[in-house]
C-alpha positions in Angstrom: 14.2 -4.1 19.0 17.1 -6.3 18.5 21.1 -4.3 19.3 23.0 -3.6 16.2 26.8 -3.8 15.9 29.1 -1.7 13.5 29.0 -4.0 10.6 25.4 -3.6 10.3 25.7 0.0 10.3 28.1 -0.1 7.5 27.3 -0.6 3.3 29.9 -1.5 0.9 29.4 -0.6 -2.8 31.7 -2.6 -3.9 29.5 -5.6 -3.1 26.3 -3.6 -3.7 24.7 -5.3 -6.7 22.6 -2.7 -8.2 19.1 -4.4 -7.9 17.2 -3.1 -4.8 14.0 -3.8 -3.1 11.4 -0.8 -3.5 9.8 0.4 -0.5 7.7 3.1 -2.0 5.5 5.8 0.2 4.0 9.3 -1.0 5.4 11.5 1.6 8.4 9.9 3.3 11.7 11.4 2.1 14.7 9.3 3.5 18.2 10.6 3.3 21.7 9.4 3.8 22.8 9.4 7.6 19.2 9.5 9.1 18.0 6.8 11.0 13.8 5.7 10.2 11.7 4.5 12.4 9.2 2.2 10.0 5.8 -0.1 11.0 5.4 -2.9 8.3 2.5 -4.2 8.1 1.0 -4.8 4.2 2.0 -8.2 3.2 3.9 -7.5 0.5 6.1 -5.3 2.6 6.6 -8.1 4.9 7.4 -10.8 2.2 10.0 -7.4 1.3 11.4 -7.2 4.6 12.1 -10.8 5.4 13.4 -11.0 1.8 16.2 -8.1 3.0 16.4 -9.6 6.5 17.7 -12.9 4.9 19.9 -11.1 2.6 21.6 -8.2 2.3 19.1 -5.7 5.1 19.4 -3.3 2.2 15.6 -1.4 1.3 15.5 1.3 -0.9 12.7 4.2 -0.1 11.2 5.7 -3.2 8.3 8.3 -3.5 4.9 8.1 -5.4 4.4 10.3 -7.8 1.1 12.2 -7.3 -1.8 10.8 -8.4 -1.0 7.4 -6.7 -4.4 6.8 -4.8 -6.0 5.4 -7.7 -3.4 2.9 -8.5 -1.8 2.1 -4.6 -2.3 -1.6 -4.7 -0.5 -1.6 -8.1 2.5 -0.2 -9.2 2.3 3.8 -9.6 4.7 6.0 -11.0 7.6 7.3 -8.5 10.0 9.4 -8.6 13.8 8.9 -9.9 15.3 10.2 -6.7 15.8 7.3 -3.8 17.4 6.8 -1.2 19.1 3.2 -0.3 18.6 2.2 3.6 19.7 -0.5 5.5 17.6 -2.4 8.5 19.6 -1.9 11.6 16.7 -3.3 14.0 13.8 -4.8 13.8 10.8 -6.4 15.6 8.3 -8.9 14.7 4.9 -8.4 16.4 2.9 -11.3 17.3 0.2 -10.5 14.4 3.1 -10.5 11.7 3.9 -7.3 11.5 7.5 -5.4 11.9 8.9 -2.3 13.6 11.9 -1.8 12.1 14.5 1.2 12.1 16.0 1.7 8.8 19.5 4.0 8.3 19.9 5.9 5.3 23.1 5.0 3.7 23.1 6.0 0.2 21.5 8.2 -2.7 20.3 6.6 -5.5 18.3 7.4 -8.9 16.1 4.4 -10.6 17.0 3.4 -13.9 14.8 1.0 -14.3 11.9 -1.0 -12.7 12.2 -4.6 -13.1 9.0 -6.8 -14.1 7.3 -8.4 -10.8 9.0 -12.0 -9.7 7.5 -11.2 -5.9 4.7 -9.2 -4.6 7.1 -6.5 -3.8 8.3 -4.0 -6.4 12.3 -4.3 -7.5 14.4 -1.9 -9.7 17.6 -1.2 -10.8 19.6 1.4 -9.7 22.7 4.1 -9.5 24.3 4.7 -6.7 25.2 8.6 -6.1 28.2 10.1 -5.0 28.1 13.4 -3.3 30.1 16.1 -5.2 32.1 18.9 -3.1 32.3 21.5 -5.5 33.3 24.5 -3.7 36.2 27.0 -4.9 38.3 26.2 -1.2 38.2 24.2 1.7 37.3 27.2 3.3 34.2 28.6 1.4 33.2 24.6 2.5 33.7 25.4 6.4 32.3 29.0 6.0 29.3 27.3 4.5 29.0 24.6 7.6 29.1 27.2 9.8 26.3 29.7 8.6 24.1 26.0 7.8 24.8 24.9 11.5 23.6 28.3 12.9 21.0 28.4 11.0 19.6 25.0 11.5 20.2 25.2 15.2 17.7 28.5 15.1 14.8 26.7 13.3 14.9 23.3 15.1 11.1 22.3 16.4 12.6 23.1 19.9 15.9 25.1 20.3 15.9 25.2 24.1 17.6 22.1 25.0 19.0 20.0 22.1 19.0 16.1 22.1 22.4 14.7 23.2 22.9 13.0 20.5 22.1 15.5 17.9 23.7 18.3 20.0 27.0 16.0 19.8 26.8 16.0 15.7 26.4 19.5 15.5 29.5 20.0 17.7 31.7 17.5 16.2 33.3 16.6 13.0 29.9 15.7 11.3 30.4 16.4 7.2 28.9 19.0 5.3 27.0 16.6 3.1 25.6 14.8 6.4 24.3 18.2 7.8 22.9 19.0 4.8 20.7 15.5 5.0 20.1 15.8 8.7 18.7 19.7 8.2 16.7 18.6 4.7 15.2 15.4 7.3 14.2 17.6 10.3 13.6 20.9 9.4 9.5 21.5 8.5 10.1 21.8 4.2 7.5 20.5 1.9 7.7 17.0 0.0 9.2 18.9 -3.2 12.0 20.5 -1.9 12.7 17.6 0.3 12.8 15.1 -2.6 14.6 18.1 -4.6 17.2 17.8 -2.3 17.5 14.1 -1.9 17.8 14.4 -5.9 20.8 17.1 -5.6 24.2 15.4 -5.6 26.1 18.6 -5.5 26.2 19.4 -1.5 27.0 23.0 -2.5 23.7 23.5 -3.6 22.2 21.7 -0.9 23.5 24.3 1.3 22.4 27.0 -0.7 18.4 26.0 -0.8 18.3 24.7 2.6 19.8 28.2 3.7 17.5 29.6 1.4 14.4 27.7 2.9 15.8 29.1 6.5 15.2 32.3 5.2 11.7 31.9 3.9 10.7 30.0 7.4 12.1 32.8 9.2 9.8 35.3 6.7 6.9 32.8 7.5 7.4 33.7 11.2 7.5 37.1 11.0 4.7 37.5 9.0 2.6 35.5 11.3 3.9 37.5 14.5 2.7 40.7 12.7 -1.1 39.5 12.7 -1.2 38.7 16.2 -4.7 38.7 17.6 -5.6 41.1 19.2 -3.0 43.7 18.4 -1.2 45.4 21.1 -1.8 48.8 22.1 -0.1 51.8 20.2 1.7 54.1 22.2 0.1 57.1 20.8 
C-alpha cells in the first residue's frame, strides 16, 4: 500500500461536483469516518477505480436493493442512502486487480442515476449534513457518554482495545463520528445499518444504536439462560 498524507485524507465540498462514481455491493454499509479495506477485481470496478485514481480518489458506496442476483451484471435497484469515500491507498496486483482502503467522508442520498458513458455506474447526488438537534450542549455530552459506555460493553472483544480505537474513544472524537464508528463495528443487521447511514439527525442515531445495545444485551441473556446442560439446582 502506498503512505497517504493529510490532503488526501481531506474532502472539500466546495469543489465536490455532485456526480459520483457508484460502487454498489449488497451488504457493505460505509459510513463517514471509517476507513474500508476493498479488493477490486471486476473490470468494470477497475476501469472505476483508475477513473477516481486519475481524478478526484472520490467513490461512492451504494447498496443493492434485494433481489439483485438476477440482475448483478446489470444495473439493479439500490438504495437512496450512500455514503461518499475517498481512496487513501491502494495497490495494484500483478493480475490487475487492486487492494485499496477507502475512508468514508460523507453522507449522501442519490437523486438520480445517470445513463451509462463507461462500464461503471454514475449518479448524481446530495451531499448530507449532520444535524445536532439536541435541547443543550449538555443533553449532547450526556448522550456521548451513555453511547461510549455502551459501545465499549458490546465490542467483539472488550479485553484489550485497539490503540487506535481506544485513543478515539478517549478523546475529543464527535458525537456524529461515534455514532458512525458504533453503527460500522457493532454486529447490527444490513437494515438498520443502512437506516442509520440514511439518518442525518445524530440524535436519533444515538437513540437506535442505544436501543440496538439493548436488544444485543437481551440477545445474550437469553442465550445464557439455555445453556446446555443446565447447572445443578441447589434444592
Amino acid at each position: 500500500m502506498n503512505p497517504w498524507d493529510a490532503a488526501e485524507l481531506s474532502f472539500d465540498a466546495h469543489t465536490f461536483s455532485g456526480v459520483v462514481r457508484l460502487f454498489p455491493l449488497p451488504n457493505l454499509v460505509l459510513y463517514p469516518h471509517v476507513m474500508q479495506p476493498l479488493h477490486i477485481f471486476e473490470g468494470r470496478y477497475r476501469e472505476m477505480l483508475e477513473d477516481a485514481l486519475a481524478g478526484d480518489r472520490l467513490i461512492t458506496m451504494a447498496v443493492l436493493k434485494p433481489g439483485w442476483e438476477t440482475d448483478y451484471e446489470s444495473r439493479p435497484p439500490i438504495s437512496p442512502a450512500a455514503c461518499l469515500g475517498k481512496v487513501v491507498a491502494h495497490h495494484r496486483l500483478e493480475d490487475g486487480r487492486y487492494n485499496v482502503l477507502l475512508l468514508g467522508v460523507q453522507r449522501a442520498r442519490i437523486l438520480q442515476e445517470l445513463d451509462p458513458l463507461r462500464s461503471f455506474r454514475q449518479a448524481r447526488v446530495e451531499l448530507v449534513e449532520d444535524s445536532y438537534d439536541f435541547a443543550s450542549a449538555c443533553q449532547c455530552q450526556r448522550v456521548q457518554e451513555e453511547l461510549v459506555t455502551a459501545f465499549r460493553s458490546h465490542l467483539p472483544c472488550t479485553c484489550e482495545l485497539p490503540e487506535q480505537l481506544e485513543n478515539m474513544l478517549s478523546g475529543e472524537i464527535s458525537l456524529g463520528a461515534l455514532t458512525d464508528l458504533a453503527a460500522y463495528t457493532l454486529p447490527l443487521c444490513a437494515e438498520v445499518k443502512l437506516g442509520l447511514l440514511g439518518e442525518s439527525s445524530v440524535r436519533r442515531r444515538a437513540e437506535i444504536l442505544l436501543n440496538e445495545v439493548k436488544r444485543l444485551a437481551a440477545g445474550q441473556e437469553k442465550k445464557a439462560s439455555h445453556i446446555f446442560p443446565p447447572t445443578f439446582s441447589e434444592n
